[in-house]
Structure formats: C-alpha cells, structure tokens
MARVEXBA-713686 format. One record per residue: residue number from 0; residue in three letters; z, x, y of N, C-alpha, C, CB in turn. Coordinates in steps of 0.001 Angstrom, whole numbers, plus 524288, in hexadecimal, padded with zeros to 5 digits. Glycine has a CB too. Example, Ala and Ser with C-alpha at 12.3 -4.5 7.8 and 13.67 -1.06 7.14 Angstrom:
% residues 2
R / 0 / Ala / 81E78 / 83386 / 7E9C6 / 81E78 / 8300C / 7EE6C / 81E78 / 83390 / 7F31C / 82356 / 82C2C / 7EE87
R / 1 / Ser / 81BA8 / 83232 / 7F736 / 81BE4 / 83566 / 7FBDC / 81EBE / 83264 / 8001E / 8165D / 83704 / 7FDAA
//
This chain:
% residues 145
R / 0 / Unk / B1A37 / E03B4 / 2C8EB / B1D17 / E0424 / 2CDC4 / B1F49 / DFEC7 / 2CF28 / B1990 / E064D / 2D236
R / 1 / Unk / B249B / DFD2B / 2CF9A / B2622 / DF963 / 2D18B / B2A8B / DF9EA / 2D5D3 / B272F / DF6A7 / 2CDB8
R / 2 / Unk / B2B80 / DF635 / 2DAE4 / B2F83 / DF5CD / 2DEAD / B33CD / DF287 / 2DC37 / B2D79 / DF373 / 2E3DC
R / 3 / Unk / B381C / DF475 / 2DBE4 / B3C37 / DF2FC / 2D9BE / B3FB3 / DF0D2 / 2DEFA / B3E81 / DF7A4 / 2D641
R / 4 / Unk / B460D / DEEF9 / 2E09C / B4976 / DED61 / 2E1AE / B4C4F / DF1E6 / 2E0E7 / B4A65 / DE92E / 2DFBA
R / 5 / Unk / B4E95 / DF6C3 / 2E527 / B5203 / DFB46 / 2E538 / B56C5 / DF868 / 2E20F / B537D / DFDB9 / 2EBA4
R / 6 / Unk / B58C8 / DFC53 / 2DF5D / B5E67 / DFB01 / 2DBA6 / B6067 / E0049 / 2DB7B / B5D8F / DF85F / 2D4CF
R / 7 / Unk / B6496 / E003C / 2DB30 / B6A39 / E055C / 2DB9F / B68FD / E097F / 2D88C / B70B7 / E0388 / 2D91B
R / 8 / Unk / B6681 / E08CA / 2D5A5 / B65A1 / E0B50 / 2D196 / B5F2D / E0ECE / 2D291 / B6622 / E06D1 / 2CCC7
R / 9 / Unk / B5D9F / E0E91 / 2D898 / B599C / E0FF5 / 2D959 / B5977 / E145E / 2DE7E / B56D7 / E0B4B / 2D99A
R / 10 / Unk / B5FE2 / E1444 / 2DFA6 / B626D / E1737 / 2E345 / B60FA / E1DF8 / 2E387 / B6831 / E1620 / 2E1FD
R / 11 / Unk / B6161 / E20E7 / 2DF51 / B5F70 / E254B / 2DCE9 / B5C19 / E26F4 / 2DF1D / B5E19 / E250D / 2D8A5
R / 12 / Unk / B5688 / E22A8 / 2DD3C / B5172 / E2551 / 2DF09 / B4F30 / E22AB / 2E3B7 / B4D35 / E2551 / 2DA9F
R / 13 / Unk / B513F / E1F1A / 2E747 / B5070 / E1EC7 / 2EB6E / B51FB / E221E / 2EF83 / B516A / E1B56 / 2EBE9
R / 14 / Unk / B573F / E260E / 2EDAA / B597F / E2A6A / 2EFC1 / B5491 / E2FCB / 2EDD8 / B605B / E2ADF / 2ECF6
R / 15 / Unk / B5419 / E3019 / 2E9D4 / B5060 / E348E / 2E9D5 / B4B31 / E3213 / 2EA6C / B50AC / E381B / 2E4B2
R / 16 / Unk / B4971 / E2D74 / 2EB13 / B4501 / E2D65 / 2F003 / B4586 / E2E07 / 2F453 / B42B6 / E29C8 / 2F0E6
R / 17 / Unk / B49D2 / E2D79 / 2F7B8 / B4BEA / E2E3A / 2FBD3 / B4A7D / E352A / 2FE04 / B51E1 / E2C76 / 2FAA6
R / 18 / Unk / B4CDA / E3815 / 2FA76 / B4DE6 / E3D2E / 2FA74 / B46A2 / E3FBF / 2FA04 / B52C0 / E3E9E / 2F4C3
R / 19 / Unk / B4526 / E3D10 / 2F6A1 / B3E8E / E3E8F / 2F57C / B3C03 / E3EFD / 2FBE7 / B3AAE / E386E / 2F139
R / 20 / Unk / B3EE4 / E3AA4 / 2FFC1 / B3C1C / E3AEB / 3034F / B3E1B / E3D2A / 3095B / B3A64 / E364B / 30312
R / 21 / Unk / B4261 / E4076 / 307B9 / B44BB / E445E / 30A0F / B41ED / E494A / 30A46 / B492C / E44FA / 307E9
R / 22 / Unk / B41EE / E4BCA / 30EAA / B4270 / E4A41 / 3153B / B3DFC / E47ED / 317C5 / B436F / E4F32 / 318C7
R / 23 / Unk / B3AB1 / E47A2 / 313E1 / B353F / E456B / 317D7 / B35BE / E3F62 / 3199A / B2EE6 / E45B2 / 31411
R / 24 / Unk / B3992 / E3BC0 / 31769 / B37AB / E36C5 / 31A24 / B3D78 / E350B / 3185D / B316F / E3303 / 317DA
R / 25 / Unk / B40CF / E3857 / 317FF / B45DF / E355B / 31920 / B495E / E3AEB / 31C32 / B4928 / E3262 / 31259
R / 26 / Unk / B4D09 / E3951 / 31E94 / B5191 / E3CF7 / 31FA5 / B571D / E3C86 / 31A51 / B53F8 / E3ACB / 32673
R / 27 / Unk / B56D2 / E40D0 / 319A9 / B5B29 / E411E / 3179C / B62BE / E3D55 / 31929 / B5A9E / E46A8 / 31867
R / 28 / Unk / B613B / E3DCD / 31D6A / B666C / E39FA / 31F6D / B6416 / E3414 / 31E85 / B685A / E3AFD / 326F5
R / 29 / Unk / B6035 / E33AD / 31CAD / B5C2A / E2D52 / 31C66 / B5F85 / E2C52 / 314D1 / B50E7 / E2EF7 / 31C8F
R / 30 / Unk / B624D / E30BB / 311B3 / B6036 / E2F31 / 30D78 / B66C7 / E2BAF / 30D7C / B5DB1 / E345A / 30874
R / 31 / Unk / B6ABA / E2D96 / 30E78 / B7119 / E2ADE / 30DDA / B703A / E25A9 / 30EFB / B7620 / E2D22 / 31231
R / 32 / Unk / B6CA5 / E22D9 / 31476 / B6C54 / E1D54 / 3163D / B68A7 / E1AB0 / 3114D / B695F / E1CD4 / 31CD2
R / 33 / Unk / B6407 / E1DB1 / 30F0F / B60AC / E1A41 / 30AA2 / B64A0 / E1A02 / 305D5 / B5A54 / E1D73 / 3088F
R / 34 / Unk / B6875 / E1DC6 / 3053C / B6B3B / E1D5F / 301AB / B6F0B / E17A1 / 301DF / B6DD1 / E225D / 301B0
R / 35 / Unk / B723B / E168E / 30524 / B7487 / E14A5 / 30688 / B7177 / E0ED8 / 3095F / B7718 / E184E / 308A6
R / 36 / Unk / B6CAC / E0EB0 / 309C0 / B67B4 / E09B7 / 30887 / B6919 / E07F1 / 30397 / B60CA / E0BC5 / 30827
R / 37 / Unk / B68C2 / E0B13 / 2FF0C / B667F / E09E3 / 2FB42 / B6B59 / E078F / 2F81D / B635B / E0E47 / 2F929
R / 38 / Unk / B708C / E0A89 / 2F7EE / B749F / E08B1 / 2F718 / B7788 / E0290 / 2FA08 / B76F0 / E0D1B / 2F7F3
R / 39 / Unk / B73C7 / DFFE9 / 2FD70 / B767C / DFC44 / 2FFE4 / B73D7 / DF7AD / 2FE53 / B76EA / DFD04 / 3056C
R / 40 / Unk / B745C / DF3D9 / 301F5 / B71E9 / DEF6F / 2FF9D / B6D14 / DEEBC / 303C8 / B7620 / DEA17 / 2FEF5
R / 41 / Unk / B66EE / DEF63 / 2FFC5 / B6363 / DF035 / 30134 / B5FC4 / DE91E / 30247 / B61B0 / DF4B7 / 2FD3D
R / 42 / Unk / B5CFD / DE945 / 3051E / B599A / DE43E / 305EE / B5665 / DE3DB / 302BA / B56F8 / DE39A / 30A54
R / 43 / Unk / B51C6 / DE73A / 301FA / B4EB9 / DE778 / 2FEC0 / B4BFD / DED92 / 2FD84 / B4B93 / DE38D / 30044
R / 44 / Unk / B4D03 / DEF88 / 2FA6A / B4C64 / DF4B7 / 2F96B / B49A6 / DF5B0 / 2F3D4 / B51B4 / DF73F / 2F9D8
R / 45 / Unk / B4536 / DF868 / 2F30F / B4198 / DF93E / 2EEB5 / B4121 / DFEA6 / 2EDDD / B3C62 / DF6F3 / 2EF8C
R / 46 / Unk / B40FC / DFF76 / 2E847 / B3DF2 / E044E / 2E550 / B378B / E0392 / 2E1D2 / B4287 / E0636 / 2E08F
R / 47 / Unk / B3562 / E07D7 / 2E4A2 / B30E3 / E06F4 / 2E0E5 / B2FE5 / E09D3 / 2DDFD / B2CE2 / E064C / 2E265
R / 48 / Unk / B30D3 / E08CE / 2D757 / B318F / E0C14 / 2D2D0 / B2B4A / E0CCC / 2CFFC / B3644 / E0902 / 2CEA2
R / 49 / Unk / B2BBA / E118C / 2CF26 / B2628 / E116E / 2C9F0 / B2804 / E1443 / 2C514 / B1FB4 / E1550 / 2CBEE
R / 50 / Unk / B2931 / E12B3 / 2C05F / B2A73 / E158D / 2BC75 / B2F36 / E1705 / 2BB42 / B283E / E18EE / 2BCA2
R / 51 / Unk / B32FB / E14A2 / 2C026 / B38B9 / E14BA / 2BFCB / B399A / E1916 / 2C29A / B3B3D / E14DF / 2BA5B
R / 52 / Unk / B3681 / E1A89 / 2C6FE / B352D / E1F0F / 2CA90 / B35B0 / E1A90 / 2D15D / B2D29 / E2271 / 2C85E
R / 53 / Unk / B3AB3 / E1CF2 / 2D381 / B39C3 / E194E / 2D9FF / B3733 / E1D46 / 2DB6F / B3F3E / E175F / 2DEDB
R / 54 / Unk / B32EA / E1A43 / 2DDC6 / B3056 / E1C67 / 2E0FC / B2FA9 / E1B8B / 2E76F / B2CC5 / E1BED / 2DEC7
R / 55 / Unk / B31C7 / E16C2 / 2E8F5 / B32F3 / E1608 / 2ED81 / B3571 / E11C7 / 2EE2B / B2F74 / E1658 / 2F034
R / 56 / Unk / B3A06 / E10A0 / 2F4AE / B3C9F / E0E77 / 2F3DA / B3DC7 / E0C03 / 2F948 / B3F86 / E10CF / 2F106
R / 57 / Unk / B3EB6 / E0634 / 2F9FD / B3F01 / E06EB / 2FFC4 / B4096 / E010D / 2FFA6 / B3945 / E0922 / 30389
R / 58 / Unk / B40AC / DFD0C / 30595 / B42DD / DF785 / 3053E / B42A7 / DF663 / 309DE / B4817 / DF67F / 30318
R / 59 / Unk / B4505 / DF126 / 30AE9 / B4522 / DEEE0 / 31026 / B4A1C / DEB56 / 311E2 / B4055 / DEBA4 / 3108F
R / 60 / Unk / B4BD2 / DEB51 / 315D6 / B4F7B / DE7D2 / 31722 / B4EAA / DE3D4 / 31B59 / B536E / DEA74 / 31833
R / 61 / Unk / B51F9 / DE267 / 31CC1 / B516D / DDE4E / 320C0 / B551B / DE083 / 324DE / B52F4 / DD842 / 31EB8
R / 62 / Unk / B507B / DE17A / 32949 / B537A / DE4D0 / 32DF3 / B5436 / DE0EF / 332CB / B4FAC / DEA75 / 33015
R / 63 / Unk / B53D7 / DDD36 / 33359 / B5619 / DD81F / 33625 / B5113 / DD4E5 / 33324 / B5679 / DD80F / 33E43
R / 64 / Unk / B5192 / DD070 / 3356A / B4F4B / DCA2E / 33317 / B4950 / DCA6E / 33394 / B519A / DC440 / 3372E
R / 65 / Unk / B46A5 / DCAB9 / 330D9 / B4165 / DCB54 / 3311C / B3EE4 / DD2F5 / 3302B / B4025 / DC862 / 33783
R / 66 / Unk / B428C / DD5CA / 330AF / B4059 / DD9DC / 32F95 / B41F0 / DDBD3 / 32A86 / B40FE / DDD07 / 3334D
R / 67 / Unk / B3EAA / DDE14 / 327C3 / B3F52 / DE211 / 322EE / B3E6B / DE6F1 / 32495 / B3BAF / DE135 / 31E45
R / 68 / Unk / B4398 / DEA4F / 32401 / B424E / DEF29 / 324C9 / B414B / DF1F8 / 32030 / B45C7 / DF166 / 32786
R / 69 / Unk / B3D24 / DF651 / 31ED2 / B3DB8 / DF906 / 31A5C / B4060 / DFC8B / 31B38 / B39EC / DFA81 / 31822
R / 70 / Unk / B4352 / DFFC0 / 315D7 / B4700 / E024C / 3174D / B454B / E07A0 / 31254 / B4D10 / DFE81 / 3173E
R / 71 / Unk / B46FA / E0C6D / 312D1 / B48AB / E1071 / 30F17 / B4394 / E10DA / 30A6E / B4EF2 / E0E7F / 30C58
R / 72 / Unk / B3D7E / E0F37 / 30E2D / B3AA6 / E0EC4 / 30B85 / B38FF / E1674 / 307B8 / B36A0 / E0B4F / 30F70
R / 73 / Unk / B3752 / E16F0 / 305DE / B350E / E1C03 / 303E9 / B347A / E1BAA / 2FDB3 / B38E1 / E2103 / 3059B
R / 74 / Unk / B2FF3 / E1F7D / 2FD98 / B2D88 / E2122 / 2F6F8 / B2DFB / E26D4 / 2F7B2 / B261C / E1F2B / 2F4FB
R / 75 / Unk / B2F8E / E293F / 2F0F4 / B303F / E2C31 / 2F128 / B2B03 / E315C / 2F151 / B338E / E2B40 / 2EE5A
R / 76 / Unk / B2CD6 / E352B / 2F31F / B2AF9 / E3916 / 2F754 / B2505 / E3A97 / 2F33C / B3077 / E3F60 / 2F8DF
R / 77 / Unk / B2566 / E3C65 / 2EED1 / B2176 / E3E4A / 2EAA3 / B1F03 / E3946 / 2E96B / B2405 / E4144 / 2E549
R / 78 / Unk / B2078 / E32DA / 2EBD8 / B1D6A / E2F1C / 2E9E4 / B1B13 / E2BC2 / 2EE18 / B2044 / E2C34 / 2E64A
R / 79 / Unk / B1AE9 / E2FB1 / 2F3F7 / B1A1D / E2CEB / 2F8C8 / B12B0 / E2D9B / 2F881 / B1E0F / E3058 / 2FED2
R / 80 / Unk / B117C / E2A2C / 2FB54 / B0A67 / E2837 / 2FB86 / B07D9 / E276A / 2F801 / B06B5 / E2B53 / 2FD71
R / 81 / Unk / B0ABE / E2355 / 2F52F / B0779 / E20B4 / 2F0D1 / B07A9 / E1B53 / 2F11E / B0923 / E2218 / 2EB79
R / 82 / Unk / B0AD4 / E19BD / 2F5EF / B0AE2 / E1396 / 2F5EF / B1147 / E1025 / 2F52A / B06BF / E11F4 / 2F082
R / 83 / Unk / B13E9 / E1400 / 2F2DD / B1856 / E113D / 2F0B5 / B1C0A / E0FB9 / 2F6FC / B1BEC / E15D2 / 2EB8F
R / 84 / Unk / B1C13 / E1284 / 2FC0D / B1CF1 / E10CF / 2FF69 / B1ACD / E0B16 / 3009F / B1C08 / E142A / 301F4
R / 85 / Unk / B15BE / E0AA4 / 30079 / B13C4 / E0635 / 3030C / B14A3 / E01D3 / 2FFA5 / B0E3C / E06BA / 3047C
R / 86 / Unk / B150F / E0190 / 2F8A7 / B1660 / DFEFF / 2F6A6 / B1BCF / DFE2E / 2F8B0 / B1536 / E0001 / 2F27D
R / 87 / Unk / B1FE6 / DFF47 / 2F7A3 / B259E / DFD03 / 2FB81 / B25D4 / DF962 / 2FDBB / B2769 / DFF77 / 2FF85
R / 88 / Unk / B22F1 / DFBD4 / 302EB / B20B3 / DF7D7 / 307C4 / B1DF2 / DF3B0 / 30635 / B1CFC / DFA56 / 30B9D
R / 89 / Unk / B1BAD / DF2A7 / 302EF / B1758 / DEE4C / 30290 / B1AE2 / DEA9C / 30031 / B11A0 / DEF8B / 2FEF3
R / 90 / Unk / B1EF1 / DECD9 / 2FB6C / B22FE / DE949 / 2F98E / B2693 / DE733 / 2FD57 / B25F3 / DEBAD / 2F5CD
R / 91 / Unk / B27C5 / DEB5D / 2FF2C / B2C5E / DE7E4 / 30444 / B28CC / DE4F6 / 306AC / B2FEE / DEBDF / 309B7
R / 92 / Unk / B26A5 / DE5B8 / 309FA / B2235 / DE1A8 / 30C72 / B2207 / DDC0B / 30A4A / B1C69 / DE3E1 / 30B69
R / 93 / Unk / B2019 / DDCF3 / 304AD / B1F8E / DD8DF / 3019F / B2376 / DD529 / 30108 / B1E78 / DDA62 / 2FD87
R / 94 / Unk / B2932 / DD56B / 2FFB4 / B2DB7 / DD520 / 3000A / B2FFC / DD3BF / 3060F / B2F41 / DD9A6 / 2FDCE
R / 95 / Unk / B2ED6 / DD6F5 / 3097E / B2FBE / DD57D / 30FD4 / B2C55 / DD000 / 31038 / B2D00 / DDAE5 / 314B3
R / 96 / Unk / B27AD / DCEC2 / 31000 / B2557 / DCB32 / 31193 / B25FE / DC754 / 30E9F / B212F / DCC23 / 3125F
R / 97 / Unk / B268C / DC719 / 30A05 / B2886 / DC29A / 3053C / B2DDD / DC035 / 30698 / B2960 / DC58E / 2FEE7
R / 98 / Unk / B315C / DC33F / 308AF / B347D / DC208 / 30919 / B3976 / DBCA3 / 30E9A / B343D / DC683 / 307F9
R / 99 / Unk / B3170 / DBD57 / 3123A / B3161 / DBA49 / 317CC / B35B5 / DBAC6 / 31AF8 / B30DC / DB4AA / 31748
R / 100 / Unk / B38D6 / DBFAE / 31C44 / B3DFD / DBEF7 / 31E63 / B3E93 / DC36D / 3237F / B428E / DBFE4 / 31956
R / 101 / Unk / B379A / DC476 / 32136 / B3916 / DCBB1 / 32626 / B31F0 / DC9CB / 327EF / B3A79 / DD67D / 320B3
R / 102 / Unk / B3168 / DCC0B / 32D24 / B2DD3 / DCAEC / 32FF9 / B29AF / DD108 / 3313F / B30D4 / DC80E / 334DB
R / 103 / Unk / B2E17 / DD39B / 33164 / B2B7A / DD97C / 33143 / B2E80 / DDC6D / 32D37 / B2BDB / DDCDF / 3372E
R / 104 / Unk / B2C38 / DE134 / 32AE1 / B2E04 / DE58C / 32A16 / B2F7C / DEB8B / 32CF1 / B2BAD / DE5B7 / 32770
R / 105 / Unk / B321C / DECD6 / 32D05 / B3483 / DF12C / 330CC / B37EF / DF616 / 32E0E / B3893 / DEE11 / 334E1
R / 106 / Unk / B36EC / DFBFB / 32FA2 / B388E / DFF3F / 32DBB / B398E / E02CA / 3312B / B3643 / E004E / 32A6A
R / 107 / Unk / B3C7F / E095F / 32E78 / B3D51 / E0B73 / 331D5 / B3CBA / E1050 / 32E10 / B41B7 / E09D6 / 33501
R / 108 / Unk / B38EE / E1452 / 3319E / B3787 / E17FE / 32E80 / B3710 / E1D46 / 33251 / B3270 / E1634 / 32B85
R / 109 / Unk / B34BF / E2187 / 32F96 / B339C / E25F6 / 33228 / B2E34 / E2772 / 332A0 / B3626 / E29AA / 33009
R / 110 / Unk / B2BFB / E2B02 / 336B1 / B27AD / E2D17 / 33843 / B23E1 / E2E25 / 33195 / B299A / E32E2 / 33C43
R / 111 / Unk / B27A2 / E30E3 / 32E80 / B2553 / E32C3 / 3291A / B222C / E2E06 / 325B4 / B2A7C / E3505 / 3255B
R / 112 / Unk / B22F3 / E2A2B / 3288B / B2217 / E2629 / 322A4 / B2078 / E2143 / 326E9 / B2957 / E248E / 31D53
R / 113 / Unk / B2008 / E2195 / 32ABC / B1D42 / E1D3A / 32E15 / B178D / E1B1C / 32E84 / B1DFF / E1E90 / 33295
R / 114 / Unk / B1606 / E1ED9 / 32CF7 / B0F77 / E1D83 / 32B69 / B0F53 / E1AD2 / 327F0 / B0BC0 / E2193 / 329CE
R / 115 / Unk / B11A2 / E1B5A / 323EB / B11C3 / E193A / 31F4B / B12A6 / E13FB / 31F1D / B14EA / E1B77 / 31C94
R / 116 / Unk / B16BE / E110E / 322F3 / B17CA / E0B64 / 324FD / B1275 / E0A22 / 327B8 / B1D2F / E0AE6 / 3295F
R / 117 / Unk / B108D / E0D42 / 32BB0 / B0ABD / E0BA5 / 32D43 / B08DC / E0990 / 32B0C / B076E / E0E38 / 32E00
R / 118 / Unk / B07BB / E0D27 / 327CB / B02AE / E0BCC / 322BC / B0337 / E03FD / 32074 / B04F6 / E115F / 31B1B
R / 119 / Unk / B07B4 / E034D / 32198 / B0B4E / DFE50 / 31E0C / B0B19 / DF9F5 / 322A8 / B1332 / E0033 / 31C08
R / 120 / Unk / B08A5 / DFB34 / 3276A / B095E / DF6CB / 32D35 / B0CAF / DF77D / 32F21 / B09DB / DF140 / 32D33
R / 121 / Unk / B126D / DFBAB / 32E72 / B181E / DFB9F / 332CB / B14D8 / DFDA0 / 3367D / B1E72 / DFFC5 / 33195
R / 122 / Unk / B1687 / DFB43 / 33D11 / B1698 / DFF29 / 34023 / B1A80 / E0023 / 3431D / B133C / DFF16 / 34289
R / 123 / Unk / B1B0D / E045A / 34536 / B1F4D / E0634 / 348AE / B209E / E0452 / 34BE2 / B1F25 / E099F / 34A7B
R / 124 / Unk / B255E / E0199 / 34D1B / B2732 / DFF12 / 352D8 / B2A93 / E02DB / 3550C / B2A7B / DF94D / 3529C
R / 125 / Unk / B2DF7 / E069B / 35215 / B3162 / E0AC4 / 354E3 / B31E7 / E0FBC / 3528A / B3693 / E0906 / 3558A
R / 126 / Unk / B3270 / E12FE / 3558B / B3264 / E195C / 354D0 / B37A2 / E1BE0 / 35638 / B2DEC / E1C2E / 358A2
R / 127 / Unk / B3A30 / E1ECB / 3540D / B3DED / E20A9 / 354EF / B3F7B / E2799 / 353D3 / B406E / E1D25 / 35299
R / 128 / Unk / B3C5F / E2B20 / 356A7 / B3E3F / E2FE8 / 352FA / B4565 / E31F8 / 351DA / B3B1E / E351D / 35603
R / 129 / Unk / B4379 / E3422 / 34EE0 / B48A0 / E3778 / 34A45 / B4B62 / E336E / 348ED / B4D82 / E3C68 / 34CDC
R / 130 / Unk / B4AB7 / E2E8D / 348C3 / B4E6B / E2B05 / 34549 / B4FBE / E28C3 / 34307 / B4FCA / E29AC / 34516
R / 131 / Unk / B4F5D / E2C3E / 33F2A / B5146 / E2DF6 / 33A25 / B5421 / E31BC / 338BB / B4E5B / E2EA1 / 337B6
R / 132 / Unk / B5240 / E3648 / 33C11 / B5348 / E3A9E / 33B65 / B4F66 / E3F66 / 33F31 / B5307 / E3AB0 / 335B8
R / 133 / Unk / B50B2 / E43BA / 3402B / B4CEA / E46CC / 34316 / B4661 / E4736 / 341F1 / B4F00 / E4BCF / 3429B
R / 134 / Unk / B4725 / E466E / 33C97 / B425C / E466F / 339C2 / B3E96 / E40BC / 339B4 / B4417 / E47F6 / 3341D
R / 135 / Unk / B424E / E3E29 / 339CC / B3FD1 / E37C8 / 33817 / B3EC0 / E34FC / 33D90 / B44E6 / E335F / 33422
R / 136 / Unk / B3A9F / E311B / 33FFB / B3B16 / E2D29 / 34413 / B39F2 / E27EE / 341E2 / B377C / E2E4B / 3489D
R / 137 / Unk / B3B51 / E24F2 / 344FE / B3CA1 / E1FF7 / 342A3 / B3843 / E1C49 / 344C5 / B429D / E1E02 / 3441E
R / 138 / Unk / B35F0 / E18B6 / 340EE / B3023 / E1792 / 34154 / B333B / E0FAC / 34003 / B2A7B / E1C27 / 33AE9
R / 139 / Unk / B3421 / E0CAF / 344DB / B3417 / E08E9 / 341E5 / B3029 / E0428 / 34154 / B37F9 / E079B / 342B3
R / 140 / Unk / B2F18 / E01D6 / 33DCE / B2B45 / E002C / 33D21 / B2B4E / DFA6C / 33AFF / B2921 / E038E / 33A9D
R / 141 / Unk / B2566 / DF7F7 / 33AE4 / B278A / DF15A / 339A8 / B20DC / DF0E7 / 33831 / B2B01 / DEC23 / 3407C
R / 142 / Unk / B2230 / DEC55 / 3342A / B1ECC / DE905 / 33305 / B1F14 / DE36C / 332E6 / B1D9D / DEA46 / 32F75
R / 143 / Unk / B1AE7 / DE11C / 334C9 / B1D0A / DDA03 / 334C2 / B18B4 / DD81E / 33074 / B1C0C / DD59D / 33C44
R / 144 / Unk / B1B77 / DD4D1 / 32E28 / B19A0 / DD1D6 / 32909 / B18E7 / DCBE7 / 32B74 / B1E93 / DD222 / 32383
//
C-alpha cells in the first residue's frame, strides 16, 4: 500500500470512487464540482493505491494563511473501516505540520461521516442543516496543530 501525488491519469477511478459512494455520503450534484476539483490545479491532492487498486483519495488546500482545509476526502465504499481513511489524514497531517505554514486544520463535512473526524480530534465549531443538499448538513470543523 503506498500514498502517491494525484496525476490525470488517475481521474477514472477517483470518479468511480466517487460514484462507489453515492448516495450515502455524497450527493449526486456533489460529483460535476469533484470532477472539475480534480481537473484544475490542485494544492495538494493524494491517492492511496494497493496493487495498482485506488483505494482512497483525498487532499488539502490552503483556505486563507494558516489554515489547511481538507478537501474531497473519501475511500471507496466496499473498502470503508479498515483504516485507509485515517491513514490519509495522518499523511496530510504529517505534511500539514512539516510544512510550518498552517496553524490549524479545518474541513467541511456532513452528519454521515462526522464521527469519523471525532475519532481524529476535529471538533465542531458550526452546524448548518441541508447544506449540501436536503439530505446532507454541514458539520464545520477544525483542528489546531
């Protein structure tokens, strides 16, 4: 299993991981904007491959001066609770704090997958229902390093 550097050529199956995790933790109107993430010019964006198999895929940017936001984090759906989420995070982390330029980490997620940041030290500073979508509320969250 290794974390690679996203490349164009990895567009494919970050789209059918995308789709793997349709409707439970993305909206369908969520998939045209990750598309159009992935096609642009990204900050720092990773795949984590095993066997030439992505298995999850996700990154961080710089959402003003001192913050890293993570962004378009997810593993795919048949390979979720085994860790490969929290591995991600621990790399960006690793990478966020090595890098001395961001003071916290900060994200923005949904009700479905917020525990899961728990588990990792985010906590919630704002709540927002349906927005995302009717289905989704908006959980935003921060960690300071």
């Amino acid at each position: 299993m290794k974390i690679i550097p996203y490349e164009n050529n990895h567009l494919n199956a970050c789209l059918e991981l995308f789709n793997s995790n349709e409707p439970t933790y993305f909206d369908e109107s969520e998939r045209a904007p990750f598309e159009k993430y992935l096609k642009g010019d990204k900050y720092s964006y990773w795949v984590l491959m095993d066997e030439g198999n992505l298995l999850a895929c996700g990154g961080f940017e710089i959402e003003k001066p001192g913050d890293a936001r993570i962004v378009w984090l997810m593993v795919e759906r048949s390979k979720q609770g085994k860790g490969y989420g929290a591995t991600l995070m621990q790399h960006f982390e690793h990478l966020i704090v090595d890098s001395k330029q961001f003071n916290k980490i900060s994200l923005m997620t949904a009700q479905v997958v917020n525990k899961f940041y728990e588990k990792l030290g985010y906590k919630t500073l704002m709540f927002e229902p349906k927005y995302w979508c009717d289905r989704f509320d908006l959980y935003y969250m921060e960690k300071g390093i």
